[in-house]
DRENMILO-947309 format. One record per residue (C-alpha): residue in one letter; x, y, z. Coordinates in Angstrom, 3 decimals, always signed. Each point is the difference from the previous one (the first is absolute). Example, Ala and Ser with C-alpha at 12.3 -4.5 7.8 and 13.67 -1.06 7.14 Angstrom:
# DRENMILO-947309
+------+----------+----------+----------+
: type :        u :        v :        w :
+------+----------+----------+----------+
:    a :  +12.300 :   -4.500 :   +7.800 :
:    s :   +1.370 :   +3.440 :   -0.660 :
+------+----------+----------+----------+
END
This chain:
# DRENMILO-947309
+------+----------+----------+----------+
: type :        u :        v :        w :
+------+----------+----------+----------+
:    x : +130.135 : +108.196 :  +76.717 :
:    x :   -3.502 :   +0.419 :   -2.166 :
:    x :   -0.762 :   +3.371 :   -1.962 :
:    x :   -2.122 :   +0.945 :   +2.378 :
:    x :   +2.339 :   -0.321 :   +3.013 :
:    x :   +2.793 :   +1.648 :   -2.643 :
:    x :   -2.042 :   +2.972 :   -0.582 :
:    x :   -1.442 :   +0.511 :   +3.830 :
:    x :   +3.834 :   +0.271 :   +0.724 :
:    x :   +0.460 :   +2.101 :   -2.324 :
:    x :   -2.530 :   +2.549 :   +1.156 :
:    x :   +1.023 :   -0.503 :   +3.608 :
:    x :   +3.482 :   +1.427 :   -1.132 :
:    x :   -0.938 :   +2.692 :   -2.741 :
:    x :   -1.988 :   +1.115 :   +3.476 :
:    x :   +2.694 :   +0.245 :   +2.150 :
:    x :   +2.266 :   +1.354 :   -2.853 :
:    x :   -2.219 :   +3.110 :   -0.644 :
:    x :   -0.453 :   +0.221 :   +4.027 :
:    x :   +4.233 :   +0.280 :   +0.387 :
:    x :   +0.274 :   +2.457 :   -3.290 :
:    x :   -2.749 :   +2.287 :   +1.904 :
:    x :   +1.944 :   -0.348 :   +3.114 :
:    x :   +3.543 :   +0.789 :   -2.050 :
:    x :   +1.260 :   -3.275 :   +0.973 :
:    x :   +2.976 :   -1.503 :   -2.263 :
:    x :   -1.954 :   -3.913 :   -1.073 :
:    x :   +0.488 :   -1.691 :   -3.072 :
:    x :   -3.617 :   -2.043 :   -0.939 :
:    x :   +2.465 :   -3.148 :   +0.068 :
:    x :   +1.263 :   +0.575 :   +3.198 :
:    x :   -3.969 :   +0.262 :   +1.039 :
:    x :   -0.786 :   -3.437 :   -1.518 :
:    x :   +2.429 :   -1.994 :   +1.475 :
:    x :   -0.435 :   +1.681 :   +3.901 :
:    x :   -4.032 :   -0.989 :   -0.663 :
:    x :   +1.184 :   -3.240 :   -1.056 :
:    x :   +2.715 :   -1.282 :   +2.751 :
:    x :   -1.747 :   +1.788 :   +3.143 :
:    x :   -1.965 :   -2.188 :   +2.254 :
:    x :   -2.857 :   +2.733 :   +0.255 :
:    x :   -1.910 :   -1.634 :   -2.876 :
:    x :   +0.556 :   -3.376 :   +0.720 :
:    x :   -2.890 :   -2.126 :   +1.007 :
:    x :   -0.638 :   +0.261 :   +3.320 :
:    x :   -4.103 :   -1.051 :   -0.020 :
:    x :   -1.722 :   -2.631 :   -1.997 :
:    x :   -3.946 :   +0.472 :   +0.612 :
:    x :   -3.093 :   -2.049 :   -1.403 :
:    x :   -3.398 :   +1.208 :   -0.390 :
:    x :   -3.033 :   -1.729 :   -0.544 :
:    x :   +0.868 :   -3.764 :   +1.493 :
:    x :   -2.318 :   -2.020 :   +1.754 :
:    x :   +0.359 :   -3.494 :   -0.936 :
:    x :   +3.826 :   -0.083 :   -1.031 :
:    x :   +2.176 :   +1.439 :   +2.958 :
:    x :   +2.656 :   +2.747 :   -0.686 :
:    x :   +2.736 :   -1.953 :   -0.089 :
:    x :   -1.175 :   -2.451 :   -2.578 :
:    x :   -0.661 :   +3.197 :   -2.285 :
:    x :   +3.705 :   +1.657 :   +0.929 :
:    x :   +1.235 :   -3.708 :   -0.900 :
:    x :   -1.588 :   +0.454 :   -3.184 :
:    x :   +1.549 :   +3.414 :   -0.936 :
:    x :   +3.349 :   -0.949 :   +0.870 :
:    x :   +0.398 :   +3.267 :   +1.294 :
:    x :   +2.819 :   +0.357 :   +2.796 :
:    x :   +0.986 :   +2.948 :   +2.458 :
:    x :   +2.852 :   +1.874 :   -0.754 :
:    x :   -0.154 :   -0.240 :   -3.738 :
:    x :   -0.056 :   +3.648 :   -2.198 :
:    x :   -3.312 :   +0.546 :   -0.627 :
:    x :   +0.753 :   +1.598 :   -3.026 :
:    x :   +1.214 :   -3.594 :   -1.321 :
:    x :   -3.173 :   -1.382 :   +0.850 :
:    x :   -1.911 :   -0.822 :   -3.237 :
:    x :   -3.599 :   +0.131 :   +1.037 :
:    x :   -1.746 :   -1.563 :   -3.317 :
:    x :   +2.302 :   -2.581 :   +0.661 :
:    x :   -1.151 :   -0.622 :   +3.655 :
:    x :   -3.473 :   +0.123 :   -0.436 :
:    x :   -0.041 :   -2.535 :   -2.400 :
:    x :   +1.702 :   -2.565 :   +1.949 :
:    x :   -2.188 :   +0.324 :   +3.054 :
:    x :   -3.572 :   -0.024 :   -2.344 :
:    x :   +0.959 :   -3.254 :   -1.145 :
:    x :   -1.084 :   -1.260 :   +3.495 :
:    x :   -3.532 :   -1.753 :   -0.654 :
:    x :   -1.094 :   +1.721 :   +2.594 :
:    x :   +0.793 :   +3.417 :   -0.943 :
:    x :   -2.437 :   +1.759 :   -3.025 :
:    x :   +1.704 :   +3.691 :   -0.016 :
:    x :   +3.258 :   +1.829 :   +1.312 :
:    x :   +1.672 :   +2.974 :   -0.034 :
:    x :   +2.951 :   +1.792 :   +1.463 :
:    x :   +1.379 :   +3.365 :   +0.718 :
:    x :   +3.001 :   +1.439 :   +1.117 :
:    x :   -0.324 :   +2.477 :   +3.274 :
:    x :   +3.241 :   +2.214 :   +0.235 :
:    x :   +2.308 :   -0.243 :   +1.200 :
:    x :   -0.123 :   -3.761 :   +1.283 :
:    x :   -3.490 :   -1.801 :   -0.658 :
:    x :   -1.845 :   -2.504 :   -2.105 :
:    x :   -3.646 :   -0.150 :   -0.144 :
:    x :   -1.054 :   -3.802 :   -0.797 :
:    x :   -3.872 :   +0.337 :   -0.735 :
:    x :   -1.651 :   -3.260 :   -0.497 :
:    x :   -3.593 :   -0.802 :   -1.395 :
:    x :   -0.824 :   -3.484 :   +0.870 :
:    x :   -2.272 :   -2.549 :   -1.467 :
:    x :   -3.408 :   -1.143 :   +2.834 :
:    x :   -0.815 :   -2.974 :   +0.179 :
:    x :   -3.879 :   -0.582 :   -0.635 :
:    x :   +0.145 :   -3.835 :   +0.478 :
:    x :   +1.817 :   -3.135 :   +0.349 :
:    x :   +0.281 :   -2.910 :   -2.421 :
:    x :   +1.623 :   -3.397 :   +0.787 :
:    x :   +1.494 :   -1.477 :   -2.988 :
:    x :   +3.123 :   -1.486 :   +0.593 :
:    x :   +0.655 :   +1.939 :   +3.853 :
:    x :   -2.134 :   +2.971 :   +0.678 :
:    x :   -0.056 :   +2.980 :   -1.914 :
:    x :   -1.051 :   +3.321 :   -0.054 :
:    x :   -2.115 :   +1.872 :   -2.827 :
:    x :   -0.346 :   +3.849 :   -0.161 :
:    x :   -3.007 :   +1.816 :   -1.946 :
:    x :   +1.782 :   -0.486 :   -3.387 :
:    x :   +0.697 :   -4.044 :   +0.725 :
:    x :   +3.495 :   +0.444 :   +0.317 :
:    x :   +1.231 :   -2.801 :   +1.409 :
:    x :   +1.644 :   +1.167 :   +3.460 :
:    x :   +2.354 :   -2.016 :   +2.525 :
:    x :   -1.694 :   -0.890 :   +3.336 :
:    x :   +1.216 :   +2.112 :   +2.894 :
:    x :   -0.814 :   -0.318 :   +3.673 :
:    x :   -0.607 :   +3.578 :   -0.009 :
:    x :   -2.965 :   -0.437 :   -2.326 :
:    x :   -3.474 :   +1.132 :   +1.075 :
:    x :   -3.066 :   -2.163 :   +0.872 :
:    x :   -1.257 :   -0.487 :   -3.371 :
:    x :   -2.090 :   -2.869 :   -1.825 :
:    x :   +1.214 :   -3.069 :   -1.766 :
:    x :   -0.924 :   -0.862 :   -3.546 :
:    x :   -0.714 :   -3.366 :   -0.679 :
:    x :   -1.011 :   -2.060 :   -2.970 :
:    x :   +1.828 :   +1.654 :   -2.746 :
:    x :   +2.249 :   -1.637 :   -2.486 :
:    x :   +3.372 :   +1.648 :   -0.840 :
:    x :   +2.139 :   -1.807 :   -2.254 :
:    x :   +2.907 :   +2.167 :   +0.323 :
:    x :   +0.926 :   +2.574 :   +1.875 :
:    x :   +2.975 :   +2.112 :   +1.280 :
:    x :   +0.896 :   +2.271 :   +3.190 :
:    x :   -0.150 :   +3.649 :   -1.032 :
:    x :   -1.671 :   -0.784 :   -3.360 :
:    x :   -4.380 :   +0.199 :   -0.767 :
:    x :   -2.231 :   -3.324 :   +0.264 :
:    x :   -1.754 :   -0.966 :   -2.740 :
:    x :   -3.006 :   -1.315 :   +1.328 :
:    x :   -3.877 :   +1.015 :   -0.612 :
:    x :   -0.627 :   -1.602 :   +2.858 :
:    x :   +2.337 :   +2.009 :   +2.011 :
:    x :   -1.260 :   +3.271 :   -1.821 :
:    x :   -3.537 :   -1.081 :   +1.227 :
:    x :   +0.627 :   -0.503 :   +3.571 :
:    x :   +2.275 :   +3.603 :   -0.213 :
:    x :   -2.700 :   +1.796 :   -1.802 :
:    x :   -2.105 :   -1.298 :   +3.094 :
:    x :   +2.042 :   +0.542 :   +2.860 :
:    x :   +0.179 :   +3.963 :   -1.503 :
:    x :   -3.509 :   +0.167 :   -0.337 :
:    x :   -0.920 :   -0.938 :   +3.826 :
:    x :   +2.784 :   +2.209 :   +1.121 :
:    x :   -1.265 :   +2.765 :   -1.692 :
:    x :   -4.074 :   -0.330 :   +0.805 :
:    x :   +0.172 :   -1.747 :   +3.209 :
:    x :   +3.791 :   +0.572 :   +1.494 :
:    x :   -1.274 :   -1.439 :   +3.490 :
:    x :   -0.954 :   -3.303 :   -1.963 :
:    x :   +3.513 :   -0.289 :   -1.354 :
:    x :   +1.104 :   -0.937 :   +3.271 :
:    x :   -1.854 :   -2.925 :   +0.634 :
:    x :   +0.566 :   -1.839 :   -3.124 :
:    x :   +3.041 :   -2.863 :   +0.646 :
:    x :   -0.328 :   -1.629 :   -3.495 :
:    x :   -0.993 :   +0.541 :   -3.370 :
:    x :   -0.676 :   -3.420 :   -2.111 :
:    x :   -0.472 :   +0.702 :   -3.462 :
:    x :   -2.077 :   -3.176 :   -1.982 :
:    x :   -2.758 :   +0.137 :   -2.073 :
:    x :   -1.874 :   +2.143 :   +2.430 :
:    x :   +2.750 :   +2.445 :   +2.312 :
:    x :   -0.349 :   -1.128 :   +3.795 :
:    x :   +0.820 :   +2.581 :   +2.864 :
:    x :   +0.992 :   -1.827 :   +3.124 :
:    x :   -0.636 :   +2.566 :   +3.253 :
:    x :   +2.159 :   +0.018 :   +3.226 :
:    x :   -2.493 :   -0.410 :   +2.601 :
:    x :   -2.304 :   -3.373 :   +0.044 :
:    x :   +2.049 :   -0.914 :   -3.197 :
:    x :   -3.400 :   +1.349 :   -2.222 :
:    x :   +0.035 :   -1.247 :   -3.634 :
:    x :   -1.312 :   +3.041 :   -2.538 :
:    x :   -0.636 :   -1.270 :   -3.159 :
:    x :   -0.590 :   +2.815 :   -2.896 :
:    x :   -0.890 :   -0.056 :   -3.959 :
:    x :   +3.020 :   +0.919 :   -2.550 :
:    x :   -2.273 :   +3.142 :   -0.716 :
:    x :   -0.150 :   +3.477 :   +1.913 :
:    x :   +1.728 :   -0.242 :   +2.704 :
:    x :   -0.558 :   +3.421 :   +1.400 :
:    x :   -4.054 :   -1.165 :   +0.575 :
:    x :   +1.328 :   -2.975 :   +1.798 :
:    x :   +2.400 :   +1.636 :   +1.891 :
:    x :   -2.571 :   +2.514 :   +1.253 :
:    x :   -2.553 :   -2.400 :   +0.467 :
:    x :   +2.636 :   -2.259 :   +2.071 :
:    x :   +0.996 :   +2.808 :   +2.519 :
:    x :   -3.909 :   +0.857 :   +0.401 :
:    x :   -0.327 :   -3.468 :   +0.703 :
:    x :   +2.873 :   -0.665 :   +2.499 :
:    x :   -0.707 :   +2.942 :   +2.320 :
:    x :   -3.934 :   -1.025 :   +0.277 :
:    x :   +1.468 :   -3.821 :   +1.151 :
:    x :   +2.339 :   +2.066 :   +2.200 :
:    x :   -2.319 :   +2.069 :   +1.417 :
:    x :   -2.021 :   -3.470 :   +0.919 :
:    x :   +3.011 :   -2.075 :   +0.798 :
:    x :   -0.709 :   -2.282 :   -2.747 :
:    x :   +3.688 :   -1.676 :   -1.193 :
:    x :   -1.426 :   -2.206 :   -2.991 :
:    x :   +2.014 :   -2.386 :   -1.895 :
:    x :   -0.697 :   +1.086 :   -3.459 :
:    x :   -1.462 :   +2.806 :   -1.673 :
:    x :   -1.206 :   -0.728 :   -3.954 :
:    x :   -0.489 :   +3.175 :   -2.347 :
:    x :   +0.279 :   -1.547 :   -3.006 :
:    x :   -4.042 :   +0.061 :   -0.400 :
:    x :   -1.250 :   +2.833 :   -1.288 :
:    x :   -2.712 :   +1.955 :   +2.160 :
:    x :   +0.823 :   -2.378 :   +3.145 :
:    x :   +2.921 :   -0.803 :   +2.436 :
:    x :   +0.524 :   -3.355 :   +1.697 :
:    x :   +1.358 :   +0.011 :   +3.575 :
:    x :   +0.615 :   -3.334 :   +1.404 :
:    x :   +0.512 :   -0.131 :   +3.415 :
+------+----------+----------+----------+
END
């Protein structure tokens, strides 16, 4: 049993203690502890998780090791949360007890903002943590052209390249969210490459200021739109002109 769980028993009992002296009742504190300890009414009878959406619950319960019926005043919480945040997955947890039978699994997980095929698939989130590719994950782009010469599950790239196409990727999802959606790749060379979903349009853009050329871009596609125009390549890496090939 951890300190903590040692002391909330504790408290529980010095409760109920005071409550039977006030009521004249003949208790000894001891007596208290061990009827709080052996009854079933604070054994674990619910196990729930907050804040999934790409793991399922019962890969996070897994993870805990918690089971039903087990005191939850022998539950050692520190303990718990650190075996299920070692999942790659998983960036933050915490748990609470819930008298007189509940645990309170609350999970923080990491998003995907890409994919990157080095080996198999994989997935990076916002910080390049490198995350295991799940079925579950949403339509996002792929990043392509970047060398990683090691790397590990759970653990950050180390990869300009990657930090590049990232640093982009946040940047159009934050001045043109809509635009997000219809990138499928990201190929970072000497000059980075957006490839779009529909009519398979080639952007190329400059290293420099991406926020102009993201701008400029989304000005761009909705006037082509608007005209039905699906060109094979757009070029902004001139400065003062764009170059639509059709």
């Amino acid at each position: 049993m951890s300190p903590k769980s040692r002391r909330l028993l504790r408290d529980i009992g010095r409760f109920i203690f005071l409550v039977c002296v006030a009521l004249g009742l003949r208790i000894t504190f001891g007596q208290i502890r061990s009827l709080l300890e052996s009854t079933t009414l604070f054994q674990v009878a619910e196990i729930r998780v907050d804040g999934f959406h790409l793991l399922d619950r019962k890969r996070v319960v897994e993870l805990s090791r918690l089971r039903k019926g087990e005191s939850i005043f022998e539950i050692d919480l520190e303990r718990t949360a650190r075996r299920v945040v070692k999942d790659p997955m998983i960036k933050k947890v915490t748990l609470s007890r819930i008298l007189p039978g509940k645990i309170v699994i609350r999970i923080e997980e990491r998003k995907p903002i890409a994919l990157i095929n080095l080996d198999r698939l994989y997935g990076v989130d916002q910080e390049a943590t490198l995350l295991p590719y799940l079925a579950s994950f949403p339509s996002v782009p792929i990043i392509t052209g970047v060398n990683v010469p090691s790397y590990k599950v759970g653990e950050g790239v180390s990869s300009p390249q990657l930090y590049q196409a990232i640093e982009l990727l946040e940047q159009i999802g934050r001045l043109a969210p809509s635009l997000l959606g219809e990138v499928s790749e990201v190929n970072i060379g000497n000059s980075p490459v957006l490839f779009l979903v529909k009519g398979g349009t080639k952007v190329r853009l400059k290293q420099e200021n991406f926020p102009k050329q993201i701008l400029c871009l989304e000005a761009i596609l909705e006037r082509l739109k608007f005209c039905k125009i699906y060109p094979r390549y757009i070029d902004l890496r001139f400065d003062g002109q764009v170059v639509v090939g059709t």
